[in-house]
HTML snippet that shows the backbone in 3Dmol.js (N, CA, C, O; Angstrom):
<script src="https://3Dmol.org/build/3Dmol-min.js"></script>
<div id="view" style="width:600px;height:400px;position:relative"></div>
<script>
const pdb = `
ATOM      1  N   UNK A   1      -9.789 -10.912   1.103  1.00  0.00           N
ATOM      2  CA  UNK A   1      -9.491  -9.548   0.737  1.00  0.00           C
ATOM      3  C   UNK A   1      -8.872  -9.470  -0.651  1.00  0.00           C
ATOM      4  O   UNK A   1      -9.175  -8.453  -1.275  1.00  0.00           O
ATOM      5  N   UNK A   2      -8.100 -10.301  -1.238  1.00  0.00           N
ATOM      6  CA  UNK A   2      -7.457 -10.247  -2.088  1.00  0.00           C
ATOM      7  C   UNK A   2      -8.622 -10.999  -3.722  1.00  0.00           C
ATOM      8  O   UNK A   2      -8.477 -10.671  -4.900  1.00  0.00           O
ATOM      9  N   UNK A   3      -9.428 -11.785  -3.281  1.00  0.00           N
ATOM     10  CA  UNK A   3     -10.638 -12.496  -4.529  1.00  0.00           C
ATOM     11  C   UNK A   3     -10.490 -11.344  -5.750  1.00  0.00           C
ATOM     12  O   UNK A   3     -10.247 -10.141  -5.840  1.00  0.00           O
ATOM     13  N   UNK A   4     -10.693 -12.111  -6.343  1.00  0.00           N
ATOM     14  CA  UNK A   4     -10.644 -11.409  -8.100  1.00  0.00           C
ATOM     15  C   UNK A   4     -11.419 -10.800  -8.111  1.00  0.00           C
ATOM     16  O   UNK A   4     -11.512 -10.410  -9.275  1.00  0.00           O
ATOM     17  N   UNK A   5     -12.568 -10.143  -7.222  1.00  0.00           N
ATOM     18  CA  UNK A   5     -13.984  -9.571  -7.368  1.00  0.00           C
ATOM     19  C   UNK A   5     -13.265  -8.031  -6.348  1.00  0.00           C
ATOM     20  O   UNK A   5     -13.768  -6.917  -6.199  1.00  0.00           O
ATOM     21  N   UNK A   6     -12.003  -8.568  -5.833  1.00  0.00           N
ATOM     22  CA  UNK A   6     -11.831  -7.751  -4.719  1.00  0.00           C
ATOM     23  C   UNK A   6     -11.756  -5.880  -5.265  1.00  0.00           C
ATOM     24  O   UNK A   6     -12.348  -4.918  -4.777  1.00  0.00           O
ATOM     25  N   UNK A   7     -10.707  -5.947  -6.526  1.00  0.00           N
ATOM     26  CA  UNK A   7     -10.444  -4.809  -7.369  1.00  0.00           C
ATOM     27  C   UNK A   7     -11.942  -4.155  -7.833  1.00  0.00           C
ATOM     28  O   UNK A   7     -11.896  -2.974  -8.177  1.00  0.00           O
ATOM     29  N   UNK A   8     -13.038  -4.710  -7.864  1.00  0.00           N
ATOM     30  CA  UNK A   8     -14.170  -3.860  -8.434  1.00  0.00           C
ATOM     31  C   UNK A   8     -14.491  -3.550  -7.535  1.00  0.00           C
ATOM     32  O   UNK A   8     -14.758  -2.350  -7.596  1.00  0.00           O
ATOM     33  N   UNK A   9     -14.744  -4.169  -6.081  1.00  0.00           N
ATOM     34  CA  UNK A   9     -15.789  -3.229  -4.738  1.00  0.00           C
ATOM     35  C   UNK A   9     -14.676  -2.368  -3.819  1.00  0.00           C
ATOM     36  O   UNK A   9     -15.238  -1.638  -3.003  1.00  0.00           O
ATOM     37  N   UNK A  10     -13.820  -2.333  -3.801  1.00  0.00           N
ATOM     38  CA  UNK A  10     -12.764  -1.691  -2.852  1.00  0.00           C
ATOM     39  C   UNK A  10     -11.944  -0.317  -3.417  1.00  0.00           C
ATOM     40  O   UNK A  10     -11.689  -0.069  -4.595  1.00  0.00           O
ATOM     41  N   UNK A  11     -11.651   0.393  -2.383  1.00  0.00           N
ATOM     42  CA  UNK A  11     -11.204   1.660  -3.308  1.00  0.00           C
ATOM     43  C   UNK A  11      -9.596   1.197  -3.691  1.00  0.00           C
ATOM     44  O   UNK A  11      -8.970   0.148  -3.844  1.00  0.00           O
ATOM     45  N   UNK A  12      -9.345   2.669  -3.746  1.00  0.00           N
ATOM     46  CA  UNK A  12      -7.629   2.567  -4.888  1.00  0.00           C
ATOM     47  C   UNK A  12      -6.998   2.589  -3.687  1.00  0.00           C
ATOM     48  O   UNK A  12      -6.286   1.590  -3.793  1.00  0.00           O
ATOM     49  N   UNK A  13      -6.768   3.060  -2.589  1.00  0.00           N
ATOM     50  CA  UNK A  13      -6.204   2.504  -1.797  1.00  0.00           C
ATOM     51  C   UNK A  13      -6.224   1.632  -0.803  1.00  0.00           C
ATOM     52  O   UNK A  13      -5.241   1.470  -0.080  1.00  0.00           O
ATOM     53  N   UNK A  14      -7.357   0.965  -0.653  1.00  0.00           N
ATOM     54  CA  UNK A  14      -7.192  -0.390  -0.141  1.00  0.00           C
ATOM     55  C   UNK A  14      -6.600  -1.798  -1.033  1.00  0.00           C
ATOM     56  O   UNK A  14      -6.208  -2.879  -0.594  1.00  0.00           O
ATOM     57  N   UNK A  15      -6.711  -1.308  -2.435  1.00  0.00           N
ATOM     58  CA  UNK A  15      -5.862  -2.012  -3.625  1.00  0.00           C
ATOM     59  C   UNK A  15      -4.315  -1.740  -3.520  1.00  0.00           C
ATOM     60  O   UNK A  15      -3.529  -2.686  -3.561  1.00  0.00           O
ATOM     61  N   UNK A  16      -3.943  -0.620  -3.404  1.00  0.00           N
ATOM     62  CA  UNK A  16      -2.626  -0.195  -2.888  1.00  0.00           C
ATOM     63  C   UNK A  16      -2.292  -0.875  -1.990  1.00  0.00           C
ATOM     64  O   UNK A  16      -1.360  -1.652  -2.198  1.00  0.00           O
ATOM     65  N   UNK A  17      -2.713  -0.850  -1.101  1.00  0.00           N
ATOM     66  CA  UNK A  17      -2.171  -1.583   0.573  1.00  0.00           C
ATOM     67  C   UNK A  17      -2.188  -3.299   0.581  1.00  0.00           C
ATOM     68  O   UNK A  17      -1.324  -4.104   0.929  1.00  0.00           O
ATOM     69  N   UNK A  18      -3.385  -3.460   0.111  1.00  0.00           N
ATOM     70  CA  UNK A  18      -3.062  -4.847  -0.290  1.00  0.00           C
ATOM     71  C   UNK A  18      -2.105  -5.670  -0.948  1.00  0.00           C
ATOM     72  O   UNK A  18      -1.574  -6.723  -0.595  1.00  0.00           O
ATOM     73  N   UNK A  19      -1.950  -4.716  -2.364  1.00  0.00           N
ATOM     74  CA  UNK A  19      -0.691  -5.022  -3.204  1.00  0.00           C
ATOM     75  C   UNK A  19       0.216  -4.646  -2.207  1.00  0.00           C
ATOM     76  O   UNK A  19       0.800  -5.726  -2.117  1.00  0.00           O
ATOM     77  N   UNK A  20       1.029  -3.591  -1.013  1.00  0.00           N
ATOM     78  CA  UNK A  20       1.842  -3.474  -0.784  1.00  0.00           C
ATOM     79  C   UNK A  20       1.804  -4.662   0.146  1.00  0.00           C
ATOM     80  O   UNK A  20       2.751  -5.365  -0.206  1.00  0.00           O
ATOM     81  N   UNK A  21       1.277  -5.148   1.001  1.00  0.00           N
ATOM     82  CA  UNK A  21       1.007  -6.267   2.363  1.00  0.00           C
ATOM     83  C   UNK A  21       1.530  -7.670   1.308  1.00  0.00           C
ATOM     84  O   UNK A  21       2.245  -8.522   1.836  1.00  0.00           O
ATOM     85  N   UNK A  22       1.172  -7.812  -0.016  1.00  0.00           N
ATOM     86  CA  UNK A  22       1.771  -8.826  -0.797  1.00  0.00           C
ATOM     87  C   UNK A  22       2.700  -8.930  -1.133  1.00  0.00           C
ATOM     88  O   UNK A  22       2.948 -10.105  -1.402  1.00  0.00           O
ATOM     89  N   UNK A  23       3.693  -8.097  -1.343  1.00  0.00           N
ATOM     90  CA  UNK A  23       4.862  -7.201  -1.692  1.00  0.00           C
ATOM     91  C   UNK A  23       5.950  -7.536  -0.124  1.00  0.00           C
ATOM     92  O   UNK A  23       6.961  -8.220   0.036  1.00  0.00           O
ATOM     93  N   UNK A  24       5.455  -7.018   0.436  1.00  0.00           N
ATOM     94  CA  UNK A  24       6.914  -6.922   1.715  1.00  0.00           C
ATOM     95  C   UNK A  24       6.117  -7.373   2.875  1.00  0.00           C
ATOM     96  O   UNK A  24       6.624  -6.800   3.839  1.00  0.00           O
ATOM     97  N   UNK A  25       5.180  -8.067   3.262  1.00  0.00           N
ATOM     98  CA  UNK A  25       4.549  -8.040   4.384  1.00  0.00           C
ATOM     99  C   UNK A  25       4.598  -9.762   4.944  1.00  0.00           C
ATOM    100  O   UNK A  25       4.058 -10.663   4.303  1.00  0.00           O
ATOM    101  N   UNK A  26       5.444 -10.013   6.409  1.00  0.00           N
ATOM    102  CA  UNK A  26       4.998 -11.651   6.616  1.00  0.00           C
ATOM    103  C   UNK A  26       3.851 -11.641   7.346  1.00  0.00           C
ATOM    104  O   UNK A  26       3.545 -10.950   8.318  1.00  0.00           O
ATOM    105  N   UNK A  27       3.107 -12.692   6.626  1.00  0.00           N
ATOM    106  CA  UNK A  27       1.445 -13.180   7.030  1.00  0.00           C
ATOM    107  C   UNK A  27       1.979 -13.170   8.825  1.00  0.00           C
ATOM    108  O   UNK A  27       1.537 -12.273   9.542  1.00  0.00           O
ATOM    109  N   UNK A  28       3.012 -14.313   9.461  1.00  0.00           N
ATOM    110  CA  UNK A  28       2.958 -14.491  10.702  1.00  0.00           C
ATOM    111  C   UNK A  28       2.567 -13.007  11.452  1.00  0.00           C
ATOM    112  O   UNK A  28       1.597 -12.828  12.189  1.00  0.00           O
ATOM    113  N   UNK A  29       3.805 -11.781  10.978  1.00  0.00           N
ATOM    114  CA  UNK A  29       4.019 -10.991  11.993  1.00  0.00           C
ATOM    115  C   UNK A  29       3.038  -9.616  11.127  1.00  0.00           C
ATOM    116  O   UNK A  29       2.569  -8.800  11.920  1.00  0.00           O
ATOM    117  N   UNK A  30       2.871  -9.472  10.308  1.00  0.00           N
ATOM    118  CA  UNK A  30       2.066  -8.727   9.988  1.00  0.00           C
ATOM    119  C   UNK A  30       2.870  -7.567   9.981  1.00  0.00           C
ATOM    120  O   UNK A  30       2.470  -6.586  10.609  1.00  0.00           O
ATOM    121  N   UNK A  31       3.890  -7.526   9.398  1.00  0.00           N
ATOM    122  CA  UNK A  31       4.987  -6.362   9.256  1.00  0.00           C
ATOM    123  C   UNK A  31       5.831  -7.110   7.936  1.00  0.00           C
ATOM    124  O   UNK A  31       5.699  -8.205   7.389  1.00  0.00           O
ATOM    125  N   UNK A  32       6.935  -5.727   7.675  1.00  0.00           N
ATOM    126  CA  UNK A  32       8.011  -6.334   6.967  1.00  0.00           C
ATOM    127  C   UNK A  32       8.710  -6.788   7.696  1.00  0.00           C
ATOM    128  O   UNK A  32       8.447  -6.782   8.898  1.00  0.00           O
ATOM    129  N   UNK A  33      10.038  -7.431   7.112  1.00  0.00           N
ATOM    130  CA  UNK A  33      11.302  -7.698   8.541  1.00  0.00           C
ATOM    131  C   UNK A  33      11.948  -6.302   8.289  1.00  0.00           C
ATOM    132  O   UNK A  33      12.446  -5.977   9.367  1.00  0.00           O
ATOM    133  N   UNK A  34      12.088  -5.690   7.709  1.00  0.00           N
ATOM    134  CA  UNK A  34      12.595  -4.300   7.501  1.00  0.00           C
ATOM    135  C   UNK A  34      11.873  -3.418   7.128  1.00  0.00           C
ATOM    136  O   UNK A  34      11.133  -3.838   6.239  1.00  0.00           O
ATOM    137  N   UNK A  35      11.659  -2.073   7.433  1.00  0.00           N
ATOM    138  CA  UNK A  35      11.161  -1.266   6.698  1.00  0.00           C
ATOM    139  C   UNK A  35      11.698  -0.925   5.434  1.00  0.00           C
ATOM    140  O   UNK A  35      12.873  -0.783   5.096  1.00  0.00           O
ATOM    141  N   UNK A  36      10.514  -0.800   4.707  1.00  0.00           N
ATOM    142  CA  UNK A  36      10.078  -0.450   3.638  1.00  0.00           C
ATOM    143  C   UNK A  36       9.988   0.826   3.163  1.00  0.00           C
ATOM    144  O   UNK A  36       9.074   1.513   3.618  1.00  0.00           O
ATOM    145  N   UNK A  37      10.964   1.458   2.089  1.00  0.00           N
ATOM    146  CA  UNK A  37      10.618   2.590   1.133  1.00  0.00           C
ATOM    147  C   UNK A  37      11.018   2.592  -0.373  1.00  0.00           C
ATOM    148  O   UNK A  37      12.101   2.722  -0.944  1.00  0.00           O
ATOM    149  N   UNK A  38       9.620   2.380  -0.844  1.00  0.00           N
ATOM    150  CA  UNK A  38       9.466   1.903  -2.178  1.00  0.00           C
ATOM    151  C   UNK A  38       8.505   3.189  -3.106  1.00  0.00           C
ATOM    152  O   UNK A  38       8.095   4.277  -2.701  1.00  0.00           O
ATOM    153  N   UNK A  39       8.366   2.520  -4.508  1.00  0.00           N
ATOM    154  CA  UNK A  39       7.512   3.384  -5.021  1.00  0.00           C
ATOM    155  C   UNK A  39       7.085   1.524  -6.473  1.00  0.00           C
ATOM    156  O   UNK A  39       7.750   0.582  -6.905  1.00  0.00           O
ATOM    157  N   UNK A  40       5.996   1.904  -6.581  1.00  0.00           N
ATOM    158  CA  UNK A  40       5.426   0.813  -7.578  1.00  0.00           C
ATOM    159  C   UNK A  40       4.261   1.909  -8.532  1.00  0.00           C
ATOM    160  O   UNK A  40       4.318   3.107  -8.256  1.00  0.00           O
ATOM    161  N   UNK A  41       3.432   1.534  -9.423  1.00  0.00           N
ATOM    162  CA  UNK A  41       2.714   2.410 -10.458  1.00  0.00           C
ATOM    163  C   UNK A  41       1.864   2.489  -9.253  1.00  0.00           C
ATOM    164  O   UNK A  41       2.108   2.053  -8.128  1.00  0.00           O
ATOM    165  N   UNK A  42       0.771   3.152  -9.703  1.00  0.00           N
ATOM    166  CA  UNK A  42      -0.189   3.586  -8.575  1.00  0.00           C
ATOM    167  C   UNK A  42      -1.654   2.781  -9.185  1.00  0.00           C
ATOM    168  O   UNK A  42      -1.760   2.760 -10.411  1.00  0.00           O
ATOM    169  N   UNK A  43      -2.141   2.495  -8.826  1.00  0.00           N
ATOM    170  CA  UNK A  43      -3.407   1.489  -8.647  1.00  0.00           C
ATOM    171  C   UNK A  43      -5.205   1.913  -9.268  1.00  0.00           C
ATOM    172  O   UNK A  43      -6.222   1.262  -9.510  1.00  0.00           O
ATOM    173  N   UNK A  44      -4.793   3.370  -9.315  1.00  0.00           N
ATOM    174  CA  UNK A  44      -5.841   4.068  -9.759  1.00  0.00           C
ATOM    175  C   UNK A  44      -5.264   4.951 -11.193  1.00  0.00           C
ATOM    176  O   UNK A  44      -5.875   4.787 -12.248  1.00  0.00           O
ATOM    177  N   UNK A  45      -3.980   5.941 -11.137  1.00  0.00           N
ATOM    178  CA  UNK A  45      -3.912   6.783 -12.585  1.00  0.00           C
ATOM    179  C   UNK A  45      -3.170   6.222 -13.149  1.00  0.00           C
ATOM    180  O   UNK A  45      -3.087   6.491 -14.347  1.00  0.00           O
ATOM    181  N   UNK A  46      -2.226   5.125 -12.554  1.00  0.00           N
ATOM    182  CA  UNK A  46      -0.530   4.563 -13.236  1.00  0.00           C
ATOM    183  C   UNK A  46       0.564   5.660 -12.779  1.00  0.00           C
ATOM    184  O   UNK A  46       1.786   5.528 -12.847  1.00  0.00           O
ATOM    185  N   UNK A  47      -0.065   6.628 -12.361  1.00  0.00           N
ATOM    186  CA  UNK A  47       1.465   7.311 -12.030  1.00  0.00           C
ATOM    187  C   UNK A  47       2.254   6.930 -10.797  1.00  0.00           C
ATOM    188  O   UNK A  47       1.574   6.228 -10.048  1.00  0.00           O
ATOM    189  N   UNK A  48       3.400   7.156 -10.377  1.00  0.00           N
ATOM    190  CA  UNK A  48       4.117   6.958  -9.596  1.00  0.00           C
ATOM    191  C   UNK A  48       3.750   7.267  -7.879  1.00  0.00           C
ATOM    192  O   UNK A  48       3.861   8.355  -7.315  1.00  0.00           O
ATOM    193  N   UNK A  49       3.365   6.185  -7.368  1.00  0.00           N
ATOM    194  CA  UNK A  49       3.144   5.793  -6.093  1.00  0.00           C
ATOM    195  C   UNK A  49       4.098   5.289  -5.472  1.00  0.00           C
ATOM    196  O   UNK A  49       4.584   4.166  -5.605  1.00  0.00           O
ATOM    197  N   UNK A  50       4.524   6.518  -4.439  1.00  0.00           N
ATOM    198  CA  UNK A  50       6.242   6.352  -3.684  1.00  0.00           C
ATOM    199  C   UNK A  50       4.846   6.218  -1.868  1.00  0.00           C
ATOM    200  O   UNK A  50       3.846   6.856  -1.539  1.00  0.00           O
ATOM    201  N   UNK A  51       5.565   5.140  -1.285  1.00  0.00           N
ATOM    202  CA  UNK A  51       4.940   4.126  -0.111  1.00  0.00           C
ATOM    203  C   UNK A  51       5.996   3.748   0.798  1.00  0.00           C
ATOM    204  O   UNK A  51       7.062   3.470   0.250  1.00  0.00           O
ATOM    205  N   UNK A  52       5.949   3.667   2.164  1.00  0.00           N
ATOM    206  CA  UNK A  52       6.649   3.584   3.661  1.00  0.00           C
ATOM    207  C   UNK A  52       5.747   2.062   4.228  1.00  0.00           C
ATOM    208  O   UNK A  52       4.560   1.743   4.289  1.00  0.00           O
ATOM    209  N   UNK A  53       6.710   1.579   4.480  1.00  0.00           N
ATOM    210  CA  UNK A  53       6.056   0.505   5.416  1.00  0.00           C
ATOM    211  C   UNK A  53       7.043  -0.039   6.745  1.00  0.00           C
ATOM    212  O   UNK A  53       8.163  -0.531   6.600  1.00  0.00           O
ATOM    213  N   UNK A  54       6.343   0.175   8.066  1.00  0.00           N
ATOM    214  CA  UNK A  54       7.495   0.771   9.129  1.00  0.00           C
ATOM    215  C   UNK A  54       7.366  -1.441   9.607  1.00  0.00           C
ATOM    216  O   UNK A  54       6.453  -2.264   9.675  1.00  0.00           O
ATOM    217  N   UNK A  55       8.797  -1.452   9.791  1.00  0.00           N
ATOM    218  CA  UNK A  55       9.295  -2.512  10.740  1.00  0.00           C
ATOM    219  C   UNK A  55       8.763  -2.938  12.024  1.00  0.00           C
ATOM    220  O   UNK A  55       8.625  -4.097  12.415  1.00  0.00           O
ATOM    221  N   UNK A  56       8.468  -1.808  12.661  1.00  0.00           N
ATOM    222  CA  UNK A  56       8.662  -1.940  13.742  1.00  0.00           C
ATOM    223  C   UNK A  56       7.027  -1.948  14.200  1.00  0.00           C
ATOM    224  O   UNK A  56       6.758  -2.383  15.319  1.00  0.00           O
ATOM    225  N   UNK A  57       5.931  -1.454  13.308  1.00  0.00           N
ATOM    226  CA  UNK A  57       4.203  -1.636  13.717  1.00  0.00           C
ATOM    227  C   UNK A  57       3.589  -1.762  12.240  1.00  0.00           C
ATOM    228  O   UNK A  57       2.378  -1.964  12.150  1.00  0.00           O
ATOM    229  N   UNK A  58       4.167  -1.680  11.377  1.00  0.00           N
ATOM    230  CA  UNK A  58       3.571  -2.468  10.400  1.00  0.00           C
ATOM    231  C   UNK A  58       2.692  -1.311   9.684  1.00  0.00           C
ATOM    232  O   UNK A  58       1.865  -1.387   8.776  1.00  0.00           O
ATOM    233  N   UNK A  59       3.106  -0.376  10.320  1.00  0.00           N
ATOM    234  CA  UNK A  59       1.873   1.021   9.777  1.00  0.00           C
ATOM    235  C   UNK A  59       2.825   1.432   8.211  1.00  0.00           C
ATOM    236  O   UNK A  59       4.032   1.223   8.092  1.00  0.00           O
ATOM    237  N   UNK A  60       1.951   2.030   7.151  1.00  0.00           N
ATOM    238  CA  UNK A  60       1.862   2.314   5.908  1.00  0.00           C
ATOM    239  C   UNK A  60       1.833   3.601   5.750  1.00  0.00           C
ATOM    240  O   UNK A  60       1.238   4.266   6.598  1.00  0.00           O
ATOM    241  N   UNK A  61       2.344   4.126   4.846  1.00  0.00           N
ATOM    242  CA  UNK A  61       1.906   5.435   4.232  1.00  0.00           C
ATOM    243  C   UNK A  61       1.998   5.847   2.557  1.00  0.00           C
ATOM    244  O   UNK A  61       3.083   5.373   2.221  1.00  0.00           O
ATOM    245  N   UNK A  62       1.299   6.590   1.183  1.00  0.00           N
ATOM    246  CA  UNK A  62       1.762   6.474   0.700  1.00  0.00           C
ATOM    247  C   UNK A  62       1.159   7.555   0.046  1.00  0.00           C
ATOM    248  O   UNK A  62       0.133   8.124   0.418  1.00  0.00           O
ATOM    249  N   UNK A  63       1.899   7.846  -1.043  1.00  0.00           N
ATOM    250  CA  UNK A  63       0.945   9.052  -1.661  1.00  0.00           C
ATOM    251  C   UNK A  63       1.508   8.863  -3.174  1.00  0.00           C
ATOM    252  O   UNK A  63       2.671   8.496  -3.336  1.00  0.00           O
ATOM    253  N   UNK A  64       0.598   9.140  -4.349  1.00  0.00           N
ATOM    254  CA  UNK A  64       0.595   8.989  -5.844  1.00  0.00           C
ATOM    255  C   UNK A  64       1.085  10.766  -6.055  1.00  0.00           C
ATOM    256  O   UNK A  64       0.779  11.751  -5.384  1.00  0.00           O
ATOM    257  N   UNK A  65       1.940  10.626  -7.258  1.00  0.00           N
ATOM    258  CA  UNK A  65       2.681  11.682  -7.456  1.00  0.00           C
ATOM    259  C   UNK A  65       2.199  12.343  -8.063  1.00  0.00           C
ATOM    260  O   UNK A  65       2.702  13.437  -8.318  1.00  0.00           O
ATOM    261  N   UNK A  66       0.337  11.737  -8.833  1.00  0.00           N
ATOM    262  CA  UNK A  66      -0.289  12.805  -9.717  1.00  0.00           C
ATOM    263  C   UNK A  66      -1.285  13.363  -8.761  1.00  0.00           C
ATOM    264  O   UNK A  66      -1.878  12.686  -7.921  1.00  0.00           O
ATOM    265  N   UNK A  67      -1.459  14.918  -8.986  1.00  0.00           N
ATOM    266  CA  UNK A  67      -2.444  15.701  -8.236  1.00  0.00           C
ATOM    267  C   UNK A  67      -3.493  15.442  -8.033  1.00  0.00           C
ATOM    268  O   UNK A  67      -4.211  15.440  -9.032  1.00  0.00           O
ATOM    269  N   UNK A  68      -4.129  15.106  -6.750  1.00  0.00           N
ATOM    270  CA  UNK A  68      -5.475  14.990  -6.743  1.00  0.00           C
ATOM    271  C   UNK A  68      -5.954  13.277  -6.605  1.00  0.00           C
ATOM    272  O   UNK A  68      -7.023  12.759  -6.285  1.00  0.00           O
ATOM    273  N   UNK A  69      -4.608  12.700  -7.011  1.00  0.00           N
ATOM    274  CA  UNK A  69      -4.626  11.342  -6.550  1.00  0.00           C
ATOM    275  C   UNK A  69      -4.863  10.711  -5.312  1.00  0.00           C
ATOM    276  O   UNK A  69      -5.350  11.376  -4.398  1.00  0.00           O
ATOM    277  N   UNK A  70      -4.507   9.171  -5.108  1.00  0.00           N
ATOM    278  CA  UNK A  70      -4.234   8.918  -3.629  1.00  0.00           C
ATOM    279  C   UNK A  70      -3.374   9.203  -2.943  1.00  0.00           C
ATOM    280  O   UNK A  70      -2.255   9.554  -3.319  1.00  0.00           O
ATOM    281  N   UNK A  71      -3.968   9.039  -1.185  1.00  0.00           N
ATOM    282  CA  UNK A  71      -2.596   9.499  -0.370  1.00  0.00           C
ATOM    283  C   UNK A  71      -3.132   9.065   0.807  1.00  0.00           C
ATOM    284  O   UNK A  71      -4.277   9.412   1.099  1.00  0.00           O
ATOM    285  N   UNK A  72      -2.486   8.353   1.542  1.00  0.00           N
ATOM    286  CA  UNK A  72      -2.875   7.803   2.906  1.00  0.00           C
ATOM    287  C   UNK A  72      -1.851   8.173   3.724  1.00  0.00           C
ATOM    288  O   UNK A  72      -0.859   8.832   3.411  1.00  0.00           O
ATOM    289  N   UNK A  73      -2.280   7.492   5.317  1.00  0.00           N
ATOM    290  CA  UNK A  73      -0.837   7.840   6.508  1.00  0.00           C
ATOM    291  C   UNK A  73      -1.986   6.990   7.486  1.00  0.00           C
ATOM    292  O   UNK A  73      -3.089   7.488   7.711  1.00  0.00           O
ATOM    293  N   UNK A  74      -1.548   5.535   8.077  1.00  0.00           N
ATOM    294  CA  UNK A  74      -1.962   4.854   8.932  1.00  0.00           C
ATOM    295  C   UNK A  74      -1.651   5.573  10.310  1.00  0.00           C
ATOM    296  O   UNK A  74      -0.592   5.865  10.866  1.00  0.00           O
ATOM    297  N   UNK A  75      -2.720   5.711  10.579  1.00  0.00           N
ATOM    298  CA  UNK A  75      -2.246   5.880  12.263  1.00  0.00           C
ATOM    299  C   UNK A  75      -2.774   5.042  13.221  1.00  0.00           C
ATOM    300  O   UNK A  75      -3.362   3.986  12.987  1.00  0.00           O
ATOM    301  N   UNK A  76      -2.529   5.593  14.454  1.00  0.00           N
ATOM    302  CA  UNK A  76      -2.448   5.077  15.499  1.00  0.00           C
ATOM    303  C   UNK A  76      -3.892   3.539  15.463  1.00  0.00           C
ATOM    304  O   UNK A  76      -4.042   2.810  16.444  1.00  0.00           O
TER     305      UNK A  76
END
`;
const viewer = $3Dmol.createViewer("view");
viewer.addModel(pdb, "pdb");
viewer.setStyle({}, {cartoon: {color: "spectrum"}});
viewer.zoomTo();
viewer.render();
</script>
């Protein structure tokens, strides 16, 4: 998921999530040990991408602060 080829076929937020899963995520448990509320540049305009990553199921959410940008919410 992560191959150097990965950034040209995948959208801006599966680049997001990835970078975030690299960021705070253990491979074993597939979570953080804590939740997560962060913000990093955003993956597609550079603007400010503020992101949730829950402790307790590992689910994501995140949304880019420029209009019309990305914005996700993992569910169930």
């Amino acid at each position: 998921m992560t191959t150097p080829g990965f950034g040209a076929f995948s959208s801006a937020v599966a680049r997001a999530k990835a970078d975030i899963f690299r960021r705070h995520f253990d491979p074993a448990t597939l979570r953080p040990a804590e939740t997560v509320k962060a913000s990093m540049q955003c993956v597609r305009c550079g603007g400010l991408l503020t992101y949730t990553a829950s402790a307790v199921d590992g689910r994501m959410t995140g949304r880019c602060s420029s209009a019309g940008c990305i914005q996700w919410k993992d569910l169930a």
